[in-house]
PLY file of the C-alpha trace (Angstrom):
ply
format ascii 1.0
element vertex 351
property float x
property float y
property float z
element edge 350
property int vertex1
property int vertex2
end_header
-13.40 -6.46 30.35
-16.02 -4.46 28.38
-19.29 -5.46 29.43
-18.44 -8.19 31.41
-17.51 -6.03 34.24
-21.24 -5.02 34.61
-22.66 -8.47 33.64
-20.07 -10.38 36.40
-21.88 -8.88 39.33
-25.13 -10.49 38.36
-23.15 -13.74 37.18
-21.10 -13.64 40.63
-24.59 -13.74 42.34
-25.38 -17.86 40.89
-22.93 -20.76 42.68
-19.98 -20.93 41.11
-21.03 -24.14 39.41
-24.71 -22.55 38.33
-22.39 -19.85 37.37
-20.47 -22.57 34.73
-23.17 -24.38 33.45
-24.65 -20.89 32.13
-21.08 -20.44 30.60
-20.77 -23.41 28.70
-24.40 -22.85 27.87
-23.21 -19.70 26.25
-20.04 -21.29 24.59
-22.14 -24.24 22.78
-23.83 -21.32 21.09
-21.14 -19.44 20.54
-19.82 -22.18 18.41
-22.59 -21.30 15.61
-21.00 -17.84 15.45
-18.30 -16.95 12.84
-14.76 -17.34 14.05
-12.62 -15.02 15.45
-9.66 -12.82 13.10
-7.11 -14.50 11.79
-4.25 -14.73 15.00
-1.30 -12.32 14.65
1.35 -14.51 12.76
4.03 -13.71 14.85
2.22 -16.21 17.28
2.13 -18.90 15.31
4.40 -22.20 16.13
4.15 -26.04 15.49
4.18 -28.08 18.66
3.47 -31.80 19.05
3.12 -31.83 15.37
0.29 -29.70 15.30
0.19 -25.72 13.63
-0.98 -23.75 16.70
-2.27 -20.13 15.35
-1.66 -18.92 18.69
-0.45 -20.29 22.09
-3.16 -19.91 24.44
-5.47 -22.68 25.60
-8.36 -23.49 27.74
-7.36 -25.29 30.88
-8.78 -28.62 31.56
-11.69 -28.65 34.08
-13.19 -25.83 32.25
-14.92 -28.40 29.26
-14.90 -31.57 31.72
-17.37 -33.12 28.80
-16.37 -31.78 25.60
-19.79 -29.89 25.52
-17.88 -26.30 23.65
-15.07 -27.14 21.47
-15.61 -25.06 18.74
-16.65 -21.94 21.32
-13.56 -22.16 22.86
-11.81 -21.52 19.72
-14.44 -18.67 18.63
-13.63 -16.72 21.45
-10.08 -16.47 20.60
-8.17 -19.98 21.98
-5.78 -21.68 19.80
-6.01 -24.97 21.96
-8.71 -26.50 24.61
-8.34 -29.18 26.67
-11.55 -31.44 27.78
-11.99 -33.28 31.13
-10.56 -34.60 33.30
-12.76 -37.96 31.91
-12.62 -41.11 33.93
-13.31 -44.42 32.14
-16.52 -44.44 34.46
-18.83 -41.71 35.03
-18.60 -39.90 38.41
-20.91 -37.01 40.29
-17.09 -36.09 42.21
-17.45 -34.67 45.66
-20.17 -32.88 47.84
-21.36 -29.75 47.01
-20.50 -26.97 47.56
-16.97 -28.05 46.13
-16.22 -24.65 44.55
-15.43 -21.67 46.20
-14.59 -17.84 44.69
-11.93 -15.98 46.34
-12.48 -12.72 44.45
-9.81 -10.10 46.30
-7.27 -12.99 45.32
-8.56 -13.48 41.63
-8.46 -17.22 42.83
-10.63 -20.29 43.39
-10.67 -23.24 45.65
-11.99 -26.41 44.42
-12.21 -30.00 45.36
-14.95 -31.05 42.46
-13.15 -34.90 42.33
-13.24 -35.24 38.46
-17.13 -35.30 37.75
-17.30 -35.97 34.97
-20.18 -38.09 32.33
-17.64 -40.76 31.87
-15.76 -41.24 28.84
-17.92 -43.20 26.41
-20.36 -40.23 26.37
-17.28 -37.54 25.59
-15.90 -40.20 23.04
-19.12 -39.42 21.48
-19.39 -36.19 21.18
-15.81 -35.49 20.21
-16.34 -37.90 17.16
-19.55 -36.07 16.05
-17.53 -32.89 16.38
-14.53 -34.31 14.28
-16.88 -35.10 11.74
-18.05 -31.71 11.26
-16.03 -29.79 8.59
-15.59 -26.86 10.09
-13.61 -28.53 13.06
-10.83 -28.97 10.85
-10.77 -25.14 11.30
-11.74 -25.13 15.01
-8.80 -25.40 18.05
-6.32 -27.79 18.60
-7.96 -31.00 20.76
-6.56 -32.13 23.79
-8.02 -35.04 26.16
-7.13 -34.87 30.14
-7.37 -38.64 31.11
-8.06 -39.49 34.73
-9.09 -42.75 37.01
-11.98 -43.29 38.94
-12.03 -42.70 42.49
-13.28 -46.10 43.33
-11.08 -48.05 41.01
-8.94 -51.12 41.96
-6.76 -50.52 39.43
-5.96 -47.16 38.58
-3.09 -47.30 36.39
-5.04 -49.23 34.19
-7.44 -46.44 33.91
-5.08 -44.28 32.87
-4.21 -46.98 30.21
-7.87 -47.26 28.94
-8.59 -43.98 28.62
-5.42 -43.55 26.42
-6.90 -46.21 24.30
-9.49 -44.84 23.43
-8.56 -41.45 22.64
-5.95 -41.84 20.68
-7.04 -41.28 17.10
-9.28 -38.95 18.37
-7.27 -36.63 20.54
-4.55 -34.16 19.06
-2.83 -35.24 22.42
-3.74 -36.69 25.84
-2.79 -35.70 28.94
-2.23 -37.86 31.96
-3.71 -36.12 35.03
-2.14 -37.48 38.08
-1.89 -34.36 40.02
-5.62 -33.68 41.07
-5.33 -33.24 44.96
-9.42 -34.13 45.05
-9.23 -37.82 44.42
-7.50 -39.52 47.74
-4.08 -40.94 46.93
-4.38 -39.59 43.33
-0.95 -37.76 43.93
1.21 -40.76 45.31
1.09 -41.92 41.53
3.93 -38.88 40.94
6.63 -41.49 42.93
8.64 -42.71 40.46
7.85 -46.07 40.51
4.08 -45.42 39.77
4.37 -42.43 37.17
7.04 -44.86 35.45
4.72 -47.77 34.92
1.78 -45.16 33.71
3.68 -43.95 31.09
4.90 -47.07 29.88
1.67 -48.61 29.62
-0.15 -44.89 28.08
2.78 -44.70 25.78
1.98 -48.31 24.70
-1.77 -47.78 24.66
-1.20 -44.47 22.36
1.94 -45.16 20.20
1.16 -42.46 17.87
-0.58 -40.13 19.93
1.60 -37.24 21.94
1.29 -37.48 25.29
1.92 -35.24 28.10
2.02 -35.75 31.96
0.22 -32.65 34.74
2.21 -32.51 37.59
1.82 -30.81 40.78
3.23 -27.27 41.80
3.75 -28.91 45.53
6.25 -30.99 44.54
9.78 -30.86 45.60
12.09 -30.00 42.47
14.01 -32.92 42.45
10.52 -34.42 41.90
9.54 -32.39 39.45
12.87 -32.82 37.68
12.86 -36.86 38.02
9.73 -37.03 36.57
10.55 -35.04 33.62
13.72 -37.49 33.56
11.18 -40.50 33.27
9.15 -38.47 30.46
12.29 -38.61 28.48
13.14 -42.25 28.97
9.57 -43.52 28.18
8.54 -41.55 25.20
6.43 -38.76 26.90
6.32 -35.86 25.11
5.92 -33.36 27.68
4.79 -32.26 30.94
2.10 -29.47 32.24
3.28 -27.02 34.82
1.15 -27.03 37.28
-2.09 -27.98 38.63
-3.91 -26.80 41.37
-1.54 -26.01 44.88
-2.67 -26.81 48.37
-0.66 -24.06 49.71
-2.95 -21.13 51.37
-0.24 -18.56 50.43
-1.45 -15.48 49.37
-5.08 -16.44 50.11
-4.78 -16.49 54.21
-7.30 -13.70 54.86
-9.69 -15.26 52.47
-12.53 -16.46 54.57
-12.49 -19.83 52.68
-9.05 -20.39 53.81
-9.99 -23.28 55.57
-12.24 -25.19 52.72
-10.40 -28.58 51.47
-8.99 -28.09 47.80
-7.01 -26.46 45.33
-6.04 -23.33 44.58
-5.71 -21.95 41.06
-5.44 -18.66 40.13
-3.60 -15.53 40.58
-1.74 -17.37 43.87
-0.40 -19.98 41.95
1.75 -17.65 39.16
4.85 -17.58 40.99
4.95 -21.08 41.80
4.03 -22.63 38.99
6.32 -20.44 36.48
9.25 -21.16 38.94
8.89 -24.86 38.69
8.60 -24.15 34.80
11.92 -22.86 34.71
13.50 -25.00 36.41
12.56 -28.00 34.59
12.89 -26.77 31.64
17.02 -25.92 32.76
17.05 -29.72 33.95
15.24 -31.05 30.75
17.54 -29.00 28.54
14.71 -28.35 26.66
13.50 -31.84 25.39
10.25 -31.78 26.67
6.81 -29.62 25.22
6.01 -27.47 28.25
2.84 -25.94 28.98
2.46 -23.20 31.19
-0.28 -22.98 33.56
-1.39 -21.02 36.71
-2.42 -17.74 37.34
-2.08 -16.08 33.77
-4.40 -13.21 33.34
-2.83 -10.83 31.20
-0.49 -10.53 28.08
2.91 -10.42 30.43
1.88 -12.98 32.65
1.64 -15.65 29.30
5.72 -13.98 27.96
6.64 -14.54 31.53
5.50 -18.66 31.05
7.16 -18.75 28.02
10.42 -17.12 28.88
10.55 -19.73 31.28
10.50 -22.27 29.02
6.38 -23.09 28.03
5.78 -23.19 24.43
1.97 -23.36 25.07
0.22 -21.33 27.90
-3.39 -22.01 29.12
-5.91 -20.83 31.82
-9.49 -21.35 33.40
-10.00 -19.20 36.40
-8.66 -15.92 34.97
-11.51 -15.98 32.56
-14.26 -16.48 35.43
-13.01 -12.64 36.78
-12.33 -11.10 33.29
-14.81 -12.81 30.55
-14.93 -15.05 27.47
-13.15 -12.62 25.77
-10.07 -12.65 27.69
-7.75 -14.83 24.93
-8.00 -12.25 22.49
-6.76 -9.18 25.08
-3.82 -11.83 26.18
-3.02 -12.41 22.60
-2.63 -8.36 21.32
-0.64 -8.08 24.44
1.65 -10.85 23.98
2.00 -9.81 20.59
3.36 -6.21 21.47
5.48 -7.77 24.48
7.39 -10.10 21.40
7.77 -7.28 19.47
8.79 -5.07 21.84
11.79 -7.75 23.16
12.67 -8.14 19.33
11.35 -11.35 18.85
10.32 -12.44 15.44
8.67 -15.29 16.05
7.26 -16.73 19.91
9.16 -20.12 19.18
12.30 -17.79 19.21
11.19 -17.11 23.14
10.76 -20.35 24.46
13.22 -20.84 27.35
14.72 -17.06 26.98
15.67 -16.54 30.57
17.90 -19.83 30.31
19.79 -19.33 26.90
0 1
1 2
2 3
3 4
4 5
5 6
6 7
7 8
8 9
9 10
10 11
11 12
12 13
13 14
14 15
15 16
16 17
17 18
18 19
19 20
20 21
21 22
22 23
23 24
24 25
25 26
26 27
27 28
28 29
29 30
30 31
31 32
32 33
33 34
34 35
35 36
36 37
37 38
38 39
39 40
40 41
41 42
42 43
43 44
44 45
45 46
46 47
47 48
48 49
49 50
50 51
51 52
52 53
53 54
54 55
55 56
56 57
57 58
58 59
59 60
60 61
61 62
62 63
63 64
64 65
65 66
66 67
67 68
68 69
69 70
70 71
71 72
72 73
73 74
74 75
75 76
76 77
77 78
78 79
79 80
80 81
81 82
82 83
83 84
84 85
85 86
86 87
87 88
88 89
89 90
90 91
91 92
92 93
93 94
94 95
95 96
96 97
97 98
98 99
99 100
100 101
101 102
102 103
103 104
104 105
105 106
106 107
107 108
108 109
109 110
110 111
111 112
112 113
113 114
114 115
115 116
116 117
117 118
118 119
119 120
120 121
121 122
122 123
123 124
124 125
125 126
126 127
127 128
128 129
129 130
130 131
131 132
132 133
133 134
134 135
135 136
136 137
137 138
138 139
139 140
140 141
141 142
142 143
143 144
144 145
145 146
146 147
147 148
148 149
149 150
150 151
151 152
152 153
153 154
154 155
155 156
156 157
157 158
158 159
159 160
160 161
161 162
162 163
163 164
164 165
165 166
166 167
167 168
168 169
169 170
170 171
171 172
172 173
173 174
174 175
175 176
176 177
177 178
178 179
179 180
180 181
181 182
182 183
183 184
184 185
185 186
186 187
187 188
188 189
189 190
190 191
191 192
192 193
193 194
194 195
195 196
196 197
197 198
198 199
199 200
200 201
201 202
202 203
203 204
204 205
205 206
206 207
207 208
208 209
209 210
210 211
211 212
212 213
213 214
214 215
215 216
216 217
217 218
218 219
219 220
220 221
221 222
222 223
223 224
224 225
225 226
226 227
227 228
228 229
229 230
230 231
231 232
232 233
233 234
234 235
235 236
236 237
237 238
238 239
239 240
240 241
241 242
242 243
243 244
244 245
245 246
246 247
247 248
248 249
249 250
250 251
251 252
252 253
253 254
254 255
255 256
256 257
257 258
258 259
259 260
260 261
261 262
262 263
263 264
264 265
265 266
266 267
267 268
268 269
269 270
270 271
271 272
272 273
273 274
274 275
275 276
276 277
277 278
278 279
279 280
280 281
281 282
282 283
283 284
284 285
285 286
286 287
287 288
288 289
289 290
290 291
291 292
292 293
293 294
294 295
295 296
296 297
297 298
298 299
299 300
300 301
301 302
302 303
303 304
304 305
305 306
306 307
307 308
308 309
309 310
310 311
311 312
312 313
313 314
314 315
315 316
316 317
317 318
318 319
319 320
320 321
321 322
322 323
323 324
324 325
325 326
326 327
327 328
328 329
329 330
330 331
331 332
332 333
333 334
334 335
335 336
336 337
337 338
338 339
339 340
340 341
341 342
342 343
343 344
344 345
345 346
346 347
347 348
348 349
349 350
């Protein structure tokens, strides 16, 4: 952690949300500094058509605005993800809406996708695409979302696709959120059917991906990354946020509406990893995400079957400068295993 361990106590001091705005403040300008060494080879892969220099990515919620893409990569990220956007902006819920859960390394938070709306993101990510040295800069992805007061929210889904899609190096269909009311019924199959159809048809060239939920029941998990197949989808993202309380009982915010993320949510989510990646046979692009905070944490994911891991909260408790620890680690742990390559990995424990 360097000298974030002495600057976190004064950082820890701000709401968590004060506490983010400062960050992002800090990433913007980190994005005039010169970029980061050249990413170990040996983590190098091409997924979703795209050359990834290494497999670790921002989590979506972190950039809701695309405000610090090129930070993100300075500090050491291979891939960020922006949003969730909404076709209309949105302040989300009630503060406070975000709550720390330090002993756990974990956070509960039921923000509700506020967001600035998509036009103004569409904006900024086409100034930044403009730029030459973003040809240089991480791998884009856009997390698509629907308003909370839309009558049709399938077709939000659809529009935000649309207008992404020669902008985005992928989109991802967020339809796991457990902040939005009713948000999660669109995982029946009937629902999550007819929003890929019409995304896939909104962003025929564009790879898509679908977040799911780490409450769902397997066979839900596994039907939906049936569907993916059928329709086109490209992949899935394991998981978003739980609303389990197990392993954060004793916290005193144990009681606070929301989801967890964080070090809670490893087990979980790399267990519902696995086994959809056994059920898909390996046919889908799997991301790993929940609770990675270290080197082994992110060879763990992909063992399981994630070619691409990302993460938010870990950051918050161990600094901007976490990628590039997780990286030297996960480069040792290949090694170490006798793995030439991390696209040799993928899926390990299963082959």
């Amino acid at each position: 952690m360097g000298l974030y361990k002495f600057l976190r106590p004064a950082l820890f001091t701000l709401p968590p949300e004060r506490a983010h705005r400062l960050t992002i403040h800090s990433l913007r300008l980190a994005g005039l500094l010169p970029a980061h060494d050249k990413d170990d080879y040996i983590l190098s892969q091409q997924v979703l058509g795209h050359d990834f220099s290494n497999p670790l990515g921002m989590a979506a919620g972190f950039d809701k605005d695309a405000e610090a893409m090129a930070g993100v990569g300075r500090v050491g990220f291979g891939f960020t993800e922006v949003g969730t956007l909404t076709p209309l902006p949105q302040p989300g819920n009630p503060q406070p809406r975000v709550f720390r859960l330090t002993k756990q390394q974990a956070l509960i938070n039921r923000l509700g996708f506020n967001n600035q709306g998509q036009v103004e993101a569409l904006h900024r990510l086409s100034v930044y695409r403009a730029k030459p040295d973003s040809k240089t800069g991480p791998i884009i992805g856009v997390n698509i979302g629907a308003n909370k007061e839309s009558e049709d929210r399938i077709g939000d889904y659809e529009t935000g696709a649309a207008r992404f899609a020669s902008l985005a190096d992928y989109l991802t269909v967020n339809i796991s959120s457990p902040n939005t009311p009713g948000l999660r019924d669109l995982q029946a199959s009937s629902a999550v059917s007819e929003i890929m159809q019409r995304v896939r048809a909104a962003a025929p060239d564009c790879p898509i991906l679908v977040k799911i939920a780490p409450d769902l029941a397997i066979e839900q998990a596994q039907e939906i990354a049936a569907l993916a197949v059928r329709f086109k989808i490209d992949g899935l993202i394991i998981s978003n946020t739980t609303l389990s309380r197990d392993g954060v009982a004793d916290s005193k915010y144990v009681a606070e509406d929301g989801g967890v993320s964080g070090q809670p949510v490893f087990d979980m989510s790399t267990r519902m990893l696995g086994q959809v990646y056994q059920a898909s046979q390996g046919g889908l692009t799997l991301i790993g995400v929940g609770g990675v905070s270290n080197g082994r944490q992110a060879f763990e994911k992909i063992c399981a079957g994630a070619s691409l891991v990302q993460l938010y909260t870990a950051m918050i408790y161990h600094g901007p400068f976490l990628a590039g620890r997780i990286k030297r680690e996960l480069a040792e742990i290949l090694r170490a295993n006798g793995f030439a390559n991390i696209g040799n990995a993928i899926g390990a424990d299963y082959k």
